[in-house]
Structure formats: structure tokens, C-alpha cells
Biopython code that builds the backbone (N, CA, C, O; Angstrom):
import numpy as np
from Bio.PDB.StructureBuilder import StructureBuilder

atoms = [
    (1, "UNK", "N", (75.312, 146.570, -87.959)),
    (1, "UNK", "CA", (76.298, 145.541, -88.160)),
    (1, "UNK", "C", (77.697, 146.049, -87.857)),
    (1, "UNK", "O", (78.612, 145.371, -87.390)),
    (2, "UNK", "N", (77.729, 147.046, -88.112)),
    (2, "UNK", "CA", (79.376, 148.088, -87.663)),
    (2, "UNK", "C", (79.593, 147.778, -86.134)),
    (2, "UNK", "O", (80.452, 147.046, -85.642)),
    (3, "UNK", "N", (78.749, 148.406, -85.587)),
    (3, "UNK", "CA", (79.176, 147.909, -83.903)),
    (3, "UNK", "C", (79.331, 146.843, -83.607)),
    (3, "UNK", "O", (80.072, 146.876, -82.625)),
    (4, "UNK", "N", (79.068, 145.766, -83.863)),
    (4, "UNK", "CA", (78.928, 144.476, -83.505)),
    (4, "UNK", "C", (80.734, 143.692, -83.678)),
    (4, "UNK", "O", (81.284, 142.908, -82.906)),
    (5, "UNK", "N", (81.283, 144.318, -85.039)),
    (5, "UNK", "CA", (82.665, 143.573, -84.775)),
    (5, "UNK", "C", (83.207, 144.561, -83.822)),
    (5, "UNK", "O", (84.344, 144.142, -83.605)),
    (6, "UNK", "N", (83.073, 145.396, -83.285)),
    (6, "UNK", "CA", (84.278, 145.833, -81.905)),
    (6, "UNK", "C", (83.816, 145.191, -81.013)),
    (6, "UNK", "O", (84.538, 144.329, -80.511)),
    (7, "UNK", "N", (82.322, 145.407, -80.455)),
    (7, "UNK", "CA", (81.802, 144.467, -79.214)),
    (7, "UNK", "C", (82.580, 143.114, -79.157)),
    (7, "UNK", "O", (83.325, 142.852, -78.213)),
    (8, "UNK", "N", (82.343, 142.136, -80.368)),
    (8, "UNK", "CA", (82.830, 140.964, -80.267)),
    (8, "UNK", "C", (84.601, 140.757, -80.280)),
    (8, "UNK", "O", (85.105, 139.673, -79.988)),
    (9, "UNK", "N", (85.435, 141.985, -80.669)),
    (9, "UNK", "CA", (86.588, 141.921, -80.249)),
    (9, "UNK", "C", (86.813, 141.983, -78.949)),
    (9, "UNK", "O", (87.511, 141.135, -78.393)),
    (10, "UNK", "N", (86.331, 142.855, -78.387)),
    (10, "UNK", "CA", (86.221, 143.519, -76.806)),
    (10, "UNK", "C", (86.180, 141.897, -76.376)),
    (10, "UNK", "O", (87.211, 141.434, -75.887)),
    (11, "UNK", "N", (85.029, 141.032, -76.546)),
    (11, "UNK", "CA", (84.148, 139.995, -75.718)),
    (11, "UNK", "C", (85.545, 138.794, -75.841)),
    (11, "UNK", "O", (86.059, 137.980, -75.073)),
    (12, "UNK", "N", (85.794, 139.289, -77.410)),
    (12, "UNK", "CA", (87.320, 138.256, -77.721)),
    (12, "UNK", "C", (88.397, 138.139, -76.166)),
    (12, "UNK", "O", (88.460, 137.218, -75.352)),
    (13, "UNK", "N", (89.327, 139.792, -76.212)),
    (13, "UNK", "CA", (89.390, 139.723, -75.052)),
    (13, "UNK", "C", (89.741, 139.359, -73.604)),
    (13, "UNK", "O", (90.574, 138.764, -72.920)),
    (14, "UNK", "N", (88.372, 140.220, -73.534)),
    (14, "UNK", "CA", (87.697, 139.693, -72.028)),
    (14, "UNK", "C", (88.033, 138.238, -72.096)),
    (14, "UNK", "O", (88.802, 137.937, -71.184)),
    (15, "UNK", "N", (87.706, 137.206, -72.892)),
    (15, "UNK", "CA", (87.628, 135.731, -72.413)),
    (15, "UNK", "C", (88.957, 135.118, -72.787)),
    (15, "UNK", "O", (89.206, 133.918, -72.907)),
    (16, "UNK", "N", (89.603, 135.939, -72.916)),
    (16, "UNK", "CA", (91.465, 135.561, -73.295)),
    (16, "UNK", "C", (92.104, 136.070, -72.253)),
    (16, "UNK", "O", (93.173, 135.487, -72.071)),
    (17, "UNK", "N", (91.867, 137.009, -71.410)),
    (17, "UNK", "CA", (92.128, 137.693, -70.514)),
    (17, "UNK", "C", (91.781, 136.712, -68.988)),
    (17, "UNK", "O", (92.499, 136.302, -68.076)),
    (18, "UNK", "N", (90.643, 136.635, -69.226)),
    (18, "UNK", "CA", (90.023, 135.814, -67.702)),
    (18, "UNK", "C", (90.502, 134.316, -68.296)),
    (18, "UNK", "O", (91.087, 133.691, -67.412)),
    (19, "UNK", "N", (90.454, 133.943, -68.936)),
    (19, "UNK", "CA", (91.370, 132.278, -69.350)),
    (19, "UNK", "C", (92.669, 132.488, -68.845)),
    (19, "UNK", "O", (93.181, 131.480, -68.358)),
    (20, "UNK", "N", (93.471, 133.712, -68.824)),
    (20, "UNK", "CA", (95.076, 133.788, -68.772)),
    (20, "UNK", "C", (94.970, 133.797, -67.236)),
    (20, "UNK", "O", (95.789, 133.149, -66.585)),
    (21, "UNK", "N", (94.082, 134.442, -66.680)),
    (21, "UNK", "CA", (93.946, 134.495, -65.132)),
    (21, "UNK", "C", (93.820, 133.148, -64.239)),
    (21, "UNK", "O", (94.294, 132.648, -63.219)),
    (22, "UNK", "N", (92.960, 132.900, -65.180)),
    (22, "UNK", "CA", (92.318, 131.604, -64.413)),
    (22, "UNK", "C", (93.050, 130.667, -64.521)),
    (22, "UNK", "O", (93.273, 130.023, -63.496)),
    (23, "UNK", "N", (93.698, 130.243, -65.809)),
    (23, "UNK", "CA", (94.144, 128.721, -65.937)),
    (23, "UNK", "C", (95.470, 128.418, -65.250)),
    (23, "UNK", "O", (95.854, 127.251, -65.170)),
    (24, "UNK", "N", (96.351, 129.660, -64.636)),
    (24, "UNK", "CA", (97.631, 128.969, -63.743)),
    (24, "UNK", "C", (97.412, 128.565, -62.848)),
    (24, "UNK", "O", (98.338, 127.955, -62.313)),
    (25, "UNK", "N", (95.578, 128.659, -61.829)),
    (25, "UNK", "CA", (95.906, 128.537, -61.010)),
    (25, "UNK", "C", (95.663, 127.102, -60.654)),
    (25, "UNK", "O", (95.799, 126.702, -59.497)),
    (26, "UNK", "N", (95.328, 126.375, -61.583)),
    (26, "UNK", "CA", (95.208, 125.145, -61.842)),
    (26, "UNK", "C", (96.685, 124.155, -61.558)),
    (26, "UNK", "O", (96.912, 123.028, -61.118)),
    (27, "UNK", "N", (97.360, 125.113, -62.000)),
    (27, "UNK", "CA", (98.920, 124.986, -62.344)),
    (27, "UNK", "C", (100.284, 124.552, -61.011)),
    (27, "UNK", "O", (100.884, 125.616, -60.863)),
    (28, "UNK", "N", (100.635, 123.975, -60.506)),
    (28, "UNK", "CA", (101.872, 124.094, -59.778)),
    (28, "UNK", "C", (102.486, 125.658, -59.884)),
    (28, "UNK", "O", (102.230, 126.358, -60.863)),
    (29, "UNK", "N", (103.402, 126.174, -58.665)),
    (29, "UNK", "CA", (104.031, 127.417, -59.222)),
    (29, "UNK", "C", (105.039, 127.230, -59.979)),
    (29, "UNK", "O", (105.806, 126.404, -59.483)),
    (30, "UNK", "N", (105.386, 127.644, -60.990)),
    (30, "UNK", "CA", (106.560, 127.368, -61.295)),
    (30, "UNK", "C", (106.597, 126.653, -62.616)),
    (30, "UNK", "O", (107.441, 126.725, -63.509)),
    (31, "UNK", "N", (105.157, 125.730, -62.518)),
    (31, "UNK", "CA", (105.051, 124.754, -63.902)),
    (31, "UNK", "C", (105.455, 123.209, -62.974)),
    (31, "UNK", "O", (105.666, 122.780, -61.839)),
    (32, "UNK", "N", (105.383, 122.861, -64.228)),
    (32, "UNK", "CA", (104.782, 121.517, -63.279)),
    (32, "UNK", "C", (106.422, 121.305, -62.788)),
    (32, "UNK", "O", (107.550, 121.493, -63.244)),
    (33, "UNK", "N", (105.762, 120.784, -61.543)),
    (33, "UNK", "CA", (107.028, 119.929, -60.382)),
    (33, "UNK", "C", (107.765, 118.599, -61.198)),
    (33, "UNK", "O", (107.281, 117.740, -61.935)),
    (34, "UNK", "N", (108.988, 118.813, -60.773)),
    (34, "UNK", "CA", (109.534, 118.117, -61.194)),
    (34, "UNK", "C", (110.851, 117.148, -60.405)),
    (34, "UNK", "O", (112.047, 117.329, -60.634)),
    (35, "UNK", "N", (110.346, 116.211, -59.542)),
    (35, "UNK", "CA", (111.073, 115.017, -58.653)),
    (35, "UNK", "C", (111.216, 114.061, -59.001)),
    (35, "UNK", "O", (110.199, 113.588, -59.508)),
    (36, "UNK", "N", (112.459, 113.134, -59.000)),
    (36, "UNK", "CA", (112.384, 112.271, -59.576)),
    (36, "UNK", "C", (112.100, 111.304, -57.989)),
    (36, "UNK", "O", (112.692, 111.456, -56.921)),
    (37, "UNK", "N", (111.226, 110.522, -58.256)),
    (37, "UNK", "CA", (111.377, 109.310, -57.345)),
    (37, "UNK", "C", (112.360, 108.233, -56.569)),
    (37, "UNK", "O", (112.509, 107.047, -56.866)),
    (38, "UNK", "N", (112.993, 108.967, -55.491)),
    (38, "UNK", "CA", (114.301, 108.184, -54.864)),
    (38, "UNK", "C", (113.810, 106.514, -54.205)),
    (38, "UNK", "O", (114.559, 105.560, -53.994)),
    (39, "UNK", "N", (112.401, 106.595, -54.007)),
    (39, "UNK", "CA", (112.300, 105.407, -52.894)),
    (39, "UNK", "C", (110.701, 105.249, -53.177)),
    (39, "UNK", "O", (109.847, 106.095, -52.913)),
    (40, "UNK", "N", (110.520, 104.147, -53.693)),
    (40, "UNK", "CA", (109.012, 103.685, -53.615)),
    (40, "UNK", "C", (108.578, 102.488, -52.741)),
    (40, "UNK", "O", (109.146, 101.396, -52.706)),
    (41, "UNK", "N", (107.441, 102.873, -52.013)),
    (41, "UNK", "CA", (106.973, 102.044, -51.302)),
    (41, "UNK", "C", (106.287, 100.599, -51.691)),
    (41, "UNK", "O", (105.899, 100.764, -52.847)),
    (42, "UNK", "N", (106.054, 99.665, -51.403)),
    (42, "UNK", "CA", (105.542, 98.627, -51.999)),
    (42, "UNK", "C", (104.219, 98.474, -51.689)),
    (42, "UNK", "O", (103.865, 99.388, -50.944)),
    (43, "UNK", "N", (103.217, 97.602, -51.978)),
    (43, "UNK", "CA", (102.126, 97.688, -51.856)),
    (43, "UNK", "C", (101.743, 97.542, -50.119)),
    (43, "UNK", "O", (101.041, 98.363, -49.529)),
    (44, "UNK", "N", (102.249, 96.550, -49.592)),
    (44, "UNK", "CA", (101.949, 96.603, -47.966)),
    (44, "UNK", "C", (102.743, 97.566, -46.996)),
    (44, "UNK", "O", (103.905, 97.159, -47.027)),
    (45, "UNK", "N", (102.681, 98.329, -46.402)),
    (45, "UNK", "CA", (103.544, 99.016, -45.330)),
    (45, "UNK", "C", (104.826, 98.176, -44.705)),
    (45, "UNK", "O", (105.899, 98.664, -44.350)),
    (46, "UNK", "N", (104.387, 96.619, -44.658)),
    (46, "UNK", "CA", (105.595, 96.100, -43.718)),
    (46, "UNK", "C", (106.544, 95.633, -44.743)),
    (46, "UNK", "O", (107.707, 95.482, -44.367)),
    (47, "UNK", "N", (106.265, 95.387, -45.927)),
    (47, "UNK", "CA", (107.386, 95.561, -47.213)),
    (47, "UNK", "C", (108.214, 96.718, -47.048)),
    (47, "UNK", "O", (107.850, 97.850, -46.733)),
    (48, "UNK", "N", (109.780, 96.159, -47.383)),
    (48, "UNK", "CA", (110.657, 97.129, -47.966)),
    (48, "UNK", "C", (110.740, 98.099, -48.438)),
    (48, "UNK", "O", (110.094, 97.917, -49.470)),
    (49, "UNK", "N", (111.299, 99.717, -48.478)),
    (49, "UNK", "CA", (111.224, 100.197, -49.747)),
    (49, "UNK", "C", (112.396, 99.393, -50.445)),
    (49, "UNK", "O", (113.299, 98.709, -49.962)),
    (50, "UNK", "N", (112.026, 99.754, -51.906)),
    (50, "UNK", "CA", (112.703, 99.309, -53.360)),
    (50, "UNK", "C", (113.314, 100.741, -53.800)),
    (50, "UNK", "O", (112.580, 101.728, -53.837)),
    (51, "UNK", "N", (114.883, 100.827, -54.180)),
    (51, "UNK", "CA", (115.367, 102.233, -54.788)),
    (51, "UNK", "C", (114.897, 101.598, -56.128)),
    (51, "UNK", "O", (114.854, 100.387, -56.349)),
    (52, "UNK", "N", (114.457, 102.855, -57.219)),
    (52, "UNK", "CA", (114.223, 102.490, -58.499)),
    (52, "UNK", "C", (115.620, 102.394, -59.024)),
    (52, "UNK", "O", (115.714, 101.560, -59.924)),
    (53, "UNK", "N", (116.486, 102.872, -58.785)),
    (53, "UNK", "CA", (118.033, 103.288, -59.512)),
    (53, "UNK", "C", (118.824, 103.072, -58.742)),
    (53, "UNK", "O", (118.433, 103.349, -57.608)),
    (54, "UNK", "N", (120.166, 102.551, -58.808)),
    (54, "UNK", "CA", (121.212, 102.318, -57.836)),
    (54, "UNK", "C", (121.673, 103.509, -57.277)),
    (54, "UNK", "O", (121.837, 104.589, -57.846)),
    (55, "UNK", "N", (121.885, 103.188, -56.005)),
    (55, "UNK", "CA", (122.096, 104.105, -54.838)),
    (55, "UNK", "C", (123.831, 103.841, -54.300)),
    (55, "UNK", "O", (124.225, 102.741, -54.688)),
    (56, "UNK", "N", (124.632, 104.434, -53.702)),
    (56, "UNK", "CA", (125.358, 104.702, -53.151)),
    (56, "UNK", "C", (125.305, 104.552, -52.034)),
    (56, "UNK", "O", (124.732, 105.539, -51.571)),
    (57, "UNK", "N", (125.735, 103.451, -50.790)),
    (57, "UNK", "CA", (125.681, 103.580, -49.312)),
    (57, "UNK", "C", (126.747, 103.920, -48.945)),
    (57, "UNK", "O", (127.747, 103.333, -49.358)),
    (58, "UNK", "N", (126.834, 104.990, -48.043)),
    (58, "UNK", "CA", (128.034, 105.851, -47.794)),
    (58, "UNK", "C", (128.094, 105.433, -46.366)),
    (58, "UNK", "O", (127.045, 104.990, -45.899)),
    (59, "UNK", "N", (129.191, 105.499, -45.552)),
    (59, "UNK", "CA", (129.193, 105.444, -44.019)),
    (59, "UNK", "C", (128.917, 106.483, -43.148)),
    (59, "UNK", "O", (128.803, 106.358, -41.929)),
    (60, "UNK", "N", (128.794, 107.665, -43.876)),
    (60, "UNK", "CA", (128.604, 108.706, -42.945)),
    (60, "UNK", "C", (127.405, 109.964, -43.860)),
    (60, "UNK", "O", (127.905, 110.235, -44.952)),
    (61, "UNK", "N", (126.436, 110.496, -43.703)),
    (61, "UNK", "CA", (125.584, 111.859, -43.945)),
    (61, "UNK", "C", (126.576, 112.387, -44.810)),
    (61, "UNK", "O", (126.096, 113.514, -44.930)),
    (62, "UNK", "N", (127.411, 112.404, -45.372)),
    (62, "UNK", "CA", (127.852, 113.653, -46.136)),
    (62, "UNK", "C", (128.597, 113.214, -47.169)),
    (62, "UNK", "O", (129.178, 112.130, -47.116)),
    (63, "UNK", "N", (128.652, 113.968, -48.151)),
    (63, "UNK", "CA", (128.702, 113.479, -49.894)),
    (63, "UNK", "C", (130.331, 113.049, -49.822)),
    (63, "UNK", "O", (130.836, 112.140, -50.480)),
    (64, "UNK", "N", (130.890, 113.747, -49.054)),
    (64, "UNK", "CA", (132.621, 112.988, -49.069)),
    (64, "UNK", "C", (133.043, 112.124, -48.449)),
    (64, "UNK", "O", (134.237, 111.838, -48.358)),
    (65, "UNK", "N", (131.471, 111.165, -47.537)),
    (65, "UNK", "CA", (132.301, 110.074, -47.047)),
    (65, "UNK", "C", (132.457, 108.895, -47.778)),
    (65, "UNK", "O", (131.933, 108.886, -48.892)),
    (66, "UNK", "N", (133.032, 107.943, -47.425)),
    (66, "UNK", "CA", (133.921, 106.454, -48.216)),
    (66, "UNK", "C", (132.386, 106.066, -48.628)),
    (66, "UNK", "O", (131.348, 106.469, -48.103)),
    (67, "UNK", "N", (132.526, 105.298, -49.558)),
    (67, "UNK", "CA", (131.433, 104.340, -49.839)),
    (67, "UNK", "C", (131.607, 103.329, -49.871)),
    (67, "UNK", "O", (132.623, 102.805, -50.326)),
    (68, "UNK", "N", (130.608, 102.738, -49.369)),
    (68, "UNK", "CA", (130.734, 101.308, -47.819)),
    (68, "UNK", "C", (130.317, 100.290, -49.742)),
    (68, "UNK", "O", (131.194, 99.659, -50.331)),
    (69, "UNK", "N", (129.145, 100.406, -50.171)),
    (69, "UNK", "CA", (129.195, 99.693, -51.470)),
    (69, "UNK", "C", (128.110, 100.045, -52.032)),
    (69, "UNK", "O", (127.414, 100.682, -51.241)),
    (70, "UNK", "N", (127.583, 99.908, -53.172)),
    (70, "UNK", "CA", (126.564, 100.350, -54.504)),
    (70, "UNK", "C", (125.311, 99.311, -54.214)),
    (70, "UNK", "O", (125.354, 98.081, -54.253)),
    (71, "UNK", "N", (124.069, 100.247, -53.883)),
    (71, "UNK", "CA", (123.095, 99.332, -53.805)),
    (71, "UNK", "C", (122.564, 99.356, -55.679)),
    (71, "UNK", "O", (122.430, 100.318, -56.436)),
    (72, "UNK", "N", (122.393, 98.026, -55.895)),
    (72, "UNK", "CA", (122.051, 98.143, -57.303)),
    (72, "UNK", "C", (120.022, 98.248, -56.950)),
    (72, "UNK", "O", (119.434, 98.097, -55.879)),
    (73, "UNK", "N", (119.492, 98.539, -58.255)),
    (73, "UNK", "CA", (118.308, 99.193, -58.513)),
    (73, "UNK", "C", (117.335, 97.757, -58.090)),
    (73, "UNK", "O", (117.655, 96.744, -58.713)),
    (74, "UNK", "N", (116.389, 97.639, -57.264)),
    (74, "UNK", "CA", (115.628, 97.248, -56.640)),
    (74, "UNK", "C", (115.727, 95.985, -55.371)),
    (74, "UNK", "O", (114.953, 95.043, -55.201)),
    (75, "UNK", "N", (116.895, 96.332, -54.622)),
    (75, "UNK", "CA", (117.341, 95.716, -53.280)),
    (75, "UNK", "C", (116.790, 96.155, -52.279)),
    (75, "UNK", "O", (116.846, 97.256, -51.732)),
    (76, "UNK", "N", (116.070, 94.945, -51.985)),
    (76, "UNK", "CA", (115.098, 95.877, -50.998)),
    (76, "UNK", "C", (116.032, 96.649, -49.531)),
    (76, "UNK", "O", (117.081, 96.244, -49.031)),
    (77, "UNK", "N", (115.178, 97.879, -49.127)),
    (77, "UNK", "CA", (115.967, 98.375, -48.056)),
    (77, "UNK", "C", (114.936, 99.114, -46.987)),
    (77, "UNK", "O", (113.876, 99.730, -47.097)),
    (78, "UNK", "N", (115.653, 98.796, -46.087)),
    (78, "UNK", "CA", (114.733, 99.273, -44.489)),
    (78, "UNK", "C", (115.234, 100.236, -43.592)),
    (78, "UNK", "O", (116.143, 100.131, -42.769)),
    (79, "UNK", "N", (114.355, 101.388, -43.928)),
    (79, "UNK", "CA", (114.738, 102.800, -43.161)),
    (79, "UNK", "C", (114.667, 103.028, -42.086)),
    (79, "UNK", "O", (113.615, 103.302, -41.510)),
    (80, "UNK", "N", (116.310, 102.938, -41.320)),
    (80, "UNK", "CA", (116.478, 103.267, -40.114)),
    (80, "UNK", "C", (115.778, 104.563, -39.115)),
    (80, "UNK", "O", (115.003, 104.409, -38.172)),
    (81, "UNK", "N", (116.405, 106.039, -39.739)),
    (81, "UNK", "CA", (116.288, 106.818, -39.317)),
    (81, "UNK", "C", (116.698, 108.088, -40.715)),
    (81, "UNK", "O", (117.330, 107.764, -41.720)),
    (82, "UNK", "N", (116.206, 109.406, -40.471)),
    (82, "UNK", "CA", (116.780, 110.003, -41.038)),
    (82, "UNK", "C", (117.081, 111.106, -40.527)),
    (82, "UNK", "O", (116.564, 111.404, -39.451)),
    (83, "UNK", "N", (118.328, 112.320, -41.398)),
    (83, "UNK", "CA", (118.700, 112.682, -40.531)),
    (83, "UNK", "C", (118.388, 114.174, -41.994)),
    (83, "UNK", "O", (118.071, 113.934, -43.159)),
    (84, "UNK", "N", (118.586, 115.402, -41.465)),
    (84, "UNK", "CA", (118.237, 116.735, -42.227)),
    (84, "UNK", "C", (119.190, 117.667, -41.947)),
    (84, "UNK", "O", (119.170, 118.402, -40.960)),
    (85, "UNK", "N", (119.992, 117.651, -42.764)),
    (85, "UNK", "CA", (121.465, 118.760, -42.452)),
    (85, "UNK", "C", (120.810, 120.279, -42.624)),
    (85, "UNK", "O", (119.849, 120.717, -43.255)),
    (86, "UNK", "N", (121.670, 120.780, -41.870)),
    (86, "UNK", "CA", (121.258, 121.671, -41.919)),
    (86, "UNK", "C", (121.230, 122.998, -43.207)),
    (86, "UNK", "O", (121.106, 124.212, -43.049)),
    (87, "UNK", "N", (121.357, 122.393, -44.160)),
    (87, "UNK", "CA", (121.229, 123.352, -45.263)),
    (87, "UNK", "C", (120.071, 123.238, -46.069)),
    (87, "UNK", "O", (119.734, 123.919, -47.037)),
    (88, "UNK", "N", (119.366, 122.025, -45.387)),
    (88, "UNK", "CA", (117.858, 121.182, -45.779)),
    (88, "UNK", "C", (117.913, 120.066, -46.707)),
    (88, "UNK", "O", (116.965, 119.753, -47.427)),
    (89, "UNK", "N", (119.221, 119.370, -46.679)),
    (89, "UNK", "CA", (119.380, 117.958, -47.488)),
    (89, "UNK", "C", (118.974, 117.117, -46.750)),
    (89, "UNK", "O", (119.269, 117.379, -45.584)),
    (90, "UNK", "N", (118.303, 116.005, -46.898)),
    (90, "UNK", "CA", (117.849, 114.785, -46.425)),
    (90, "UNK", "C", (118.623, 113.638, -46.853)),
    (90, "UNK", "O", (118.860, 113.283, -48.008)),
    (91, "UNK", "N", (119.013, 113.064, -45.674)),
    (91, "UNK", "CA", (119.786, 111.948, -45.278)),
    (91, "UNK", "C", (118.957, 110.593, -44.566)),
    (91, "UNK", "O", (118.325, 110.563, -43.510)),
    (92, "UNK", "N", (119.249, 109.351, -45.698)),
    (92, "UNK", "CA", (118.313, 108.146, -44.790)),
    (92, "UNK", "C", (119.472, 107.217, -44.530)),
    (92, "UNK", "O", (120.407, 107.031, -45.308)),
    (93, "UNK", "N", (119.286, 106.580, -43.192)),
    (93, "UNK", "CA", (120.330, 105.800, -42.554)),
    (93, "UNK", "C", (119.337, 104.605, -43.118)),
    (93, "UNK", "O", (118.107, 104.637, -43.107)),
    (94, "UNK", "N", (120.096, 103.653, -43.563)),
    (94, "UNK", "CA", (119.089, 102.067, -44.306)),
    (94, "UNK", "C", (119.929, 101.716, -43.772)),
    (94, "UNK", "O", (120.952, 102.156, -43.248)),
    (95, "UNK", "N", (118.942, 99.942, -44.081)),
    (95, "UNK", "CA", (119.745, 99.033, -43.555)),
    (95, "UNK", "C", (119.609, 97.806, -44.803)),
    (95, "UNK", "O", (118.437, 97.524, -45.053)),
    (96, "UNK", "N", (120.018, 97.509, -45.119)),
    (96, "UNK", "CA", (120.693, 96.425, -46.534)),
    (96, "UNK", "C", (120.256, 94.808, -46.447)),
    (96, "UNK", "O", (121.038, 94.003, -45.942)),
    (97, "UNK", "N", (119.308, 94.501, -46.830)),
    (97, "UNK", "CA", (119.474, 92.824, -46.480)),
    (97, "UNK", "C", (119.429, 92.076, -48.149)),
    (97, "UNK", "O", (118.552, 92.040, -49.013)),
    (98, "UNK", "N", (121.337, 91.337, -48.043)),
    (98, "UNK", "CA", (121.252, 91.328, -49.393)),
    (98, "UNK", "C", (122.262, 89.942, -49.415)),
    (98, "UNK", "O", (122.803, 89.628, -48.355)),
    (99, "UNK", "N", (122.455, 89.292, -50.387)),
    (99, "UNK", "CA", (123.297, 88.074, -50.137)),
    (99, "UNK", "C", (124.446, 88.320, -49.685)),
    (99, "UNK", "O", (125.264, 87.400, -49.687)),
    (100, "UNK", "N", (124.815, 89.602, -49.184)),
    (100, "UNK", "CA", (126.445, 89.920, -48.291)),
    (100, "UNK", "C", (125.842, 89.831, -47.588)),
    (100, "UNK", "O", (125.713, 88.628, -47.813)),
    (101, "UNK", "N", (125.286, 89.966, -46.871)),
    (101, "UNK", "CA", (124.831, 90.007, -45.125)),
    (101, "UNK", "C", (123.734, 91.153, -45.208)),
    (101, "UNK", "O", (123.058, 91.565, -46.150)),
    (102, "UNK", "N", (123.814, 91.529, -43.814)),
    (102, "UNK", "CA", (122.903, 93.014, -43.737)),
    (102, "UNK", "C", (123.970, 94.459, -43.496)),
    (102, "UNK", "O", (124.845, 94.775, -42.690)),
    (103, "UNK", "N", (123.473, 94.930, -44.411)),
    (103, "UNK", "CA", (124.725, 96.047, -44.152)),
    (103, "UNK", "C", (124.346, 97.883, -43.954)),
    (103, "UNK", "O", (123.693, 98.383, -44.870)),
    (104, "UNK", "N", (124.622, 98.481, -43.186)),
    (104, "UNK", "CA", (123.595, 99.694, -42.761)),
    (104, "UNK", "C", (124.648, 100.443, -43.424)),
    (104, "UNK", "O", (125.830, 100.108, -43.509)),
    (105, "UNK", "N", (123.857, 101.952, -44.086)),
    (105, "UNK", "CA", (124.600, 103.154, -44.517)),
    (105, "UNK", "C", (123.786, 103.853, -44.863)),
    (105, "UNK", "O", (122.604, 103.565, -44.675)),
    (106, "UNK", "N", (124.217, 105.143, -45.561)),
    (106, "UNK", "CA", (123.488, 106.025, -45.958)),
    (106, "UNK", "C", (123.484, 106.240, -46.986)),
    (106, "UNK", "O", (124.450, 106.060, -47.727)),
    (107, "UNK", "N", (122.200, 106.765, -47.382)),
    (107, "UNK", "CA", (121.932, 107.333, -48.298)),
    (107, "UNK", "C", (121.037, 108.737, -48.839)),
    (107, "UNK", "O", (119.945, 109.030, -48.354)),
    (108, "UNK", "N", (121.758, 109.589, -50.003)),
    (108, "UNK", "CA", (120.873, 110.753, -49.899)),
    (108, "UNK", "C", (119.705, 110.610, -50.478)),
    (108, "UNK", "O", (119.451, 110.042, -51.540)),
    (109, "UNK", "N", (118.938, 111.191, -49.677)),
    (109, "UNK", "CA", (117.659, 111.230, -49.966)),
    (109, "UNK", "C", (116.735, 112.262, -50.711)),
    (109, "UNK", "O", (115.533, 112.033, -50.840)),
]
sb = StructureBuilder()
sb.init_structure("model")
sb.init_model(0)
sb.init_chain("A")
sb.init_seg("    ")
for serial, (resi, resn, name, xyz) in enumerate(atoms, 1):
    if name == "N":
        sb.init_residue(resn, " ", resi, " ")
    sb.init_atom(name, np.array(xyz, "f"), 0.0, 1.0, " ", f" {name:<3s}", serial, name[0])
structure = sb.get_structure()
């Protein structure tokens, strides 16, 4: 009976050991990812995206240009083009169809 509690510490362990191994890799690196959702698609492809949160349409790719006006949170909008600065920010050129008219700008993405 003496040997038996070290074995079963040992066996303790071993299966605390191979659990610690095993279970990150289940895992994201880092822990879980964390993005918040800029643009959701709607159920059909030829639908709009919808911003969940009001957006900012700027006239130009970069955080200091004028802002053309405030898209509020679910106006629908149709993605022109986008553009990827070179420091790896993502930029979407939309286009606005809203009771002002249709109005194109950007937004970060």
C-alpha cells in the first residue's frame, strides 16, 4: 500500500502535465481573438453591408482628412474599393445611399 501513493502522484502529474500541453492547442495564440465587427454582411450577397456602429465618412484614406458626414449605425452601404496603406491599415471607399442623396467616402476598416 506504501508504493501505491507515489505511483498515483507521479500518474497525478503526468495527466496535469499532458492536459497543460495539450489544451492550448485548442486555443487561438495569444487567447482568444479579439475583433470587433466593423461591417456585417446581410443574408443575400447582393444586399448592402450594414455598419453595426456609426462610422465616420472621411474624403480621403487617412485619419486627418475632413469628414464629409457620420454614417449613423445600420445605413446601408456599398463597397467601392479598398485601399491598404502601407503600414497595413485597411481603408474602404463606400458609397452611401441615404435620404441626402448618394454620397461616397471613406471609411476605416
Amino acid at each position: 500500500m506504501g508504493s501505491s501513493a507515489p505511483l498515483l502522484a507521479t500518474w497525478r502529474w503526468i495527466a496535469l502535465l499532458g492536459f497543460a500541453l495539450v489544451a492550448p492547442a485548442a486555443l487561438p495564440a495569444g487567447g482568444a481573438e479579439w475583433r470587433a465587427p466593423e461591417l456585417r454582411r446581410r443574408q443575400s450577397s447582393r444586399e448592402p453591408l450594414l455598419s453595426p456602429v456609426p462610422q465616420v465618412l472621411r474624403c480621403a484614406p487617412e485619419h486627418q482628412a475632413p469628414v464629409i458626414r457620420e454614417a449613423p449605425a445600420g445605413e446601408p452601404l456599398r463597397v467601392l474599393r479598398t485601399w491598404v496603406q502601407p503600414g497595413g491599415e485597411r481603408w474602404l471607399q463606400v458609397q452611401l445611399a441615404g435620404a441626402a442623396g448618394s454620397r461616397r467616402g471613406w471609411l476605416a476598416g
